[in-house]
C-alpha positions as CSV (number, residue, x, y, z in Angstrom):
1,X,12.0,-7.3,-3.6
2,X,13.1,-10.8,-3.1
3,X,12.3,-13.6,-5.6
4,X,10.1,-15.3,-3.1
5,X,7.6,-12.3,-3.4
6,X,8.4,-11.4,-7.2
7,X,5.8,-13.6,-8.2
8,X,3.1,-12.9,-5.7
9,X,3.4,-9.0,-6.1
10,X,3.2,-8.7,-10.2
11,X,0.4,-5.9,-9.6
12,X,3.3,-3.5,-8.7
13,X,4.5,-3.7,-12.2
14,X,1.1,-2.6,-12.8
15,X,0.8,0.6,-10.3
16,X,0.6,3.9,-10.6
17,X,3.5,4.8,-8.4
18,X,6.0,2.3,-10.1
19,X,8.3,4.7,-11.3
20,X,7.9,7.7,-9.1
21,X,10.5,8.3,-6.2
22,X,9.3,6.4,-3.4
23,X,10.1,9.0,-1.2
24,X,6.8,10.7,-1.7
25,X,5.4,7.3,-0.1
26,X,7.2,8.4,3.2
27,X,6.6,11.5,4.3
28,X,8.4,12.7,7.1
29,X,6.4,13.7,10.2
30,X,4.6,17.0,10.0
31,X,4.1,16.9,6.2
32,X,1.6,16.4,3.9
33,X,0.8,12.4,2.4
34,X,-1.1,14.6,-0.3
35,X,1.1,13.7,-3.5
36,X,1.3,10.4,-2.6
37,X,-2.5,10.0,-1.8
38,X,-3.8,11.8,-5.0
39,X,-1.1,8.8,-7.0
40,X,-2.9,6.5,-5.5
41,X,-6.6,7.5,-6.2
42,X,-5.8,6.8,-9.7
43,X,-4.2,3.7,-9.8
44,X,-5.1,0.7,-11.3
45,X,-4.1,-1.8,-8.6
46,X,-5.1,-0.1,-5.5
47,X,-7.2,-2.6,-4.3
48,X,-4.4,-5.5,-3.8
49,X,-1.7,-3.1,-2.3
50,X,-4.3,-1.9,0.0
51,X,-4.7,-6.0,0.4
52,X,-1.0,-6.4,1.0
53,X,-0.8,-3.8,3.4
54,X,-3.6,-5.0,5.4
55,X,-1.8,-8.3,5.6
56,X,1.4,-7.1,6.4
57,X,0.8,-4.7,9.7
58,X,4.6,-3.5,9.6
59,X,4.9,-1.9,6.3
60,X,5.3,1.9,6.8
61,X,4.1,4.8,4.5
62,X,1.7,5.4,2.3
63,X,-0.1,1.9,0.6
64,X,-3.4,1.4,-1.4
65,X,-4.2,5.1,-1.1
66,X,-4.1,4.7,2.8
67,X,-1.8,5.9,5.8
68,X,-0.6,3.9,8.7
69,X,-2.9,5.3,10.9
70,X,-5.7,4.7,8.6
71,X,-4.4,1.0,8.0
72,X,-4.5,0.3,11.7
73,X,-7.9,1.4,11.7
74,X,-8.9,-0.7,9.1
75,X,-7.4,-3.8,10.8
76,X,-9.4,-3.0,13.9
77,X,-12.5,-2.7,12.3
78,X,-11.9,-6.0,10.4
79,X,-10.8,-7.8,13.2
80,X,-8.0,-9.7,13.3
81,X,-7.7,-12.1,10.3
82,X,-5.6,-10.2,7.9
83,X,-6.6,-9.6,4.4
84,X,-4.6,-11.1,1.8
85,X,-4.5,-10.5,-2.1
86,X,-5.9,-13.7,-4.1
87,X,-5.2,-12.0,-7.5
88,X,-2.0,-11.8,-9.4
């Protein structure tokens, strides 16, 4: 993470994922997002990754408890002003 962002994206330091192998928030086509999904129900910062995800359409994998497809769904329905995280 660069230093530009560092301070815009404490909540990470905050999420439930933050020290689990990020590969579970990639799965590779044809398996299950499961882990990664059920890691993200319970966290404590959901909300703004799901916000920075929204706002940033070309992150890949698995964000706020939401797949790509699911994110590109979520832009449709709303619209096309991206979503962007106000807390810190």
């Amino acid at each position: 993470m660069s230093d530009e962002r560092a301070g815009n994206a404490i909540w990470q330091d905050f999420a439930a994922c933050h020290d689990t192998d990020t590969r579970l928030f990639f799965p590779v086509e044809g398996t299950s997002p499961g882990f990664a999904l059920a890691i993200c129900r319970r966290c404590p910062v959901r909300q703004a990754c799901l916000a920075e995800a929204l706002a940033e359409p070309a992150l890949t994998g698995i964000w706020g408890g939401t797949t790509e497809a699911r994110r590109h769904e979520l832009r449709q329905h709303l619209g096309s002003s991206p979503i962007r995280s106000t807390s810190a």
